[in-house]
BAVOLUM-409307 format. One record per residue (C-alpha): x, y, z. Coordinates in steps of 0.02 Angstrom, whole numbers, padded with zeros to 5 digits, always signed. Example, Ala and Ser with C-alpha at 12.3 -4.5 7.8 and 13.67 -1.06 7.14 Angstrom:
2
+00615-00225+00390+00684-00053+00357
END
This chain:
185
+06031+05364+05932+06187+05286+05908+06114+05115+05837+05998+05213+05733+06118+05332+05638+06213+05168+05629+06108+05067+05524+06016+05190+05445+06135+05193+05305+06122+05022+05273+05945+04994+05231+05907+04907+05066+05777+04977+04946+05683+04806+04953+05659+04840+05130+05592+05020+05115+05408+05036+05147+05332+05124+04978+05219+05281+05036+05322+05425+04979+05288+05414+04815+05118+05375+04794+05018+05493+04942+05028+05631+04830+04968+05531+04683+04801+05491+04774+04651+05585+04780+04609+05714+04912+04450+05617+04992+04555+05457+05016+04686+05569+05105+04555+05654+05209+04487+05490+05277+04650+05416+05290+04737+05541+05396+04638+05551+05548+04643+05370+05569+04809+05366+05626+04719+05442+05800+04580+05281+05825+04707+05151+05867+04814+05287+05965+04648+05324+06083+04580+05164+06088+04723+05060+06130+04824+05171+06244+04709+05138+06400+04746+04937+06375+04909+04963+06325+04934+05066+06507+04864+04946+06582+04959+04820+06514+05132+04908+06552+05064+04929+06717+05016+04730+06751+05203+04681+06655+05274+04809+06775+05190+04751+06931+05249+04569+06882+05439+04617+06857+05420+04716+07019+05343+04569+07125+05457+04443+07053+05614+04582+07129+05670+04648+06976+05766+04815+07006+05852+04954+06888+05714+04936+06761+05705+05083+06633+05541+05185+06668+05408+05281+06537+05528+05435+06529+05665+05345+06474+05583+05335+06307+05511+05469+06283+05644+05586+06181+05693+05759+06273+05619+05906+06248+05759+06004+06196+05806+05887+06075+05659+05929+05957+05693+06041+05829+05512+06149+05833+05440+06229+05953+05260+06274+05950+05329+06459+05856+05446+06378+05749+05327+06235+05698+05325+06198+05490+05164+06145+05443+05111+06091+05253+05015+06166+05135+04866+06057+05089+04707+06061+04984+04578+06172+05047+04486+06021+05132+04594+05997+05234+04605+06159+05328+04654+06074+05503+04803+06008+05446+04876+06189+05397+04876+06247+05594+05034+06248+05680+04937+06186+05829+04887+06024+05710+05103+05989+05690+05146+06030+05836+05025+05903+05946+05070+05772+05801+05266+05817+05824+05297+05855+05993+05139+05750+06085+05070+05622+05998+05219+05551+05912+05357+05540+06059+05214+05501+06196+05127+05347+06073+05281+05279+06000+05371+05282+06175+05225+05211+06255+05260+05071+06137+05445+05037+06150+05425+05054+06354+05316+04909+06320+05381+04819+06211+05538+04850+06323+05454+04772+06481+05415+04607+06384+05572+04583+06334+05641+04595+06489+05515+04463+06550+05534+04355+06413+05724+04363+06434+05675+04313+06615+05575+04157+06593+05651+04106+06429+05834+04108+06407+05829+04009+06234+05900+04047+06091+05802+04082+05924+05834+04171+05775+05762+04340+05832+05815+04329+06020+05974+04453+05977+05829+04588+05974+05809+04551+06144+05967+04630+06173+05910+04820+06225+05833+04735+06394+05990+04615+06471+05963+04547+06641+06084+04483+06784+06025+04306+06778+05872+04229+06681+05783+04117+06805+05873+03976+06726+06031+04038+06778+05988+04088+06960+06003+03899+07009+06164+03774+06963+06026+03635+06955+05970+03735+06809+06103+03785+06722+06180+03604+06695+06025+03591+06562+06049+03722+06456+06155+03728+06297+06323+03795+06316+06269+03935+06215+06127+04008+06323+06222+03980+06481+06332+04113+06427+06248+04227+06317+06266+04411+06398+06077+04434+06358+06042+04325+06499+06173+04314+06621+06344+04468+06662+06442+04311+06716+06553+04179+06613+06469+04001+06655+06579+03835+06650+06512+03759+06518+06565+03592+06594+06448+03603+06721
END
């Protein structure tokens, strides 16, 4: 949360996705197909996206990896959501669109399908970067967003044979490795 309210204040315009101010400029029957679509990807990628987490899980597990973050962790807490099923806004739409004025409609949207998808994703995305931070210690221009999923040693750095290779700069970035390296090795 911290990192969010952080550089949420700093977002250029150029960088803001345009949506806001054009959905209510469009007509009804393009919103109508448009908004259930948001569900097709959701239902037919979450069973290989499972199994994915669960094949990049087993792979951490078997190579020993220990104190990885699990599904829960993101996944936001209950009691942090501001509705509850009684409480729950919902919008006031065109008539066709009569689904989309239940609470029930908001509330799986809010509190089931938003938290469980998107932290389905992140736990993902999560366990990849921990294994790419694993096999591939190297810097690039995007590895600092790598940073949310550090490890002890990379497997270049579990063997001094290893290390010698690297740039100075990889042997010691705290992505990869808790521990200062001679970088005269």
């Amino acid at each position: 949360m911290e990192r969010y309210t952080e550089n949420i204040y700093n977002i250029i315009d150029e960088d803001r996705v345009k949506i806001g101010n054009t959905f209510t400029k469009i007509p009804i029957w393009k919103q109508i197909i448009g908004i259930p679509l948001i569900y097709i990807p959701a239902i037919i990628s979450a069973p290989f996206i499972i199994m994915g987490v669960n094949i990049v899980r087993w792979h951490l597990l078997l190579l020993g990896a220990k104190n990885l973050k699990k599904y829960k962790d993101f996944i936001p807490n209950r009691k942090s959501y501001r509705y509850t099923y009684k409480k729950q806004i919902v919008r006031q739409f065109n008539w066709l669109t009569g689904w989309s004025r239940t609470r029930l409609f908001w509330f799986y949207n809010c509190g089931i399908y938003c938290p469980l998808s998107v932290g389905l994703l992140r736990y993902f995305t999560y366990l990849v970067k921990v294994v790419e931070n694993w096999w591939c210690p190297f810097y690039h221009d995007k590895k600092s967003d790598y940073a949310d999923a550090p490890l002890d040693k990379s497997y270049w750095h579990i063997n001094a044979k290893e290390i010698i290779k690297l740039h100075p700069d990889d042997k010691n970035c705290p992505i990869y490795t808790n521990k200062k390296i001679d970088t005269n090795i």
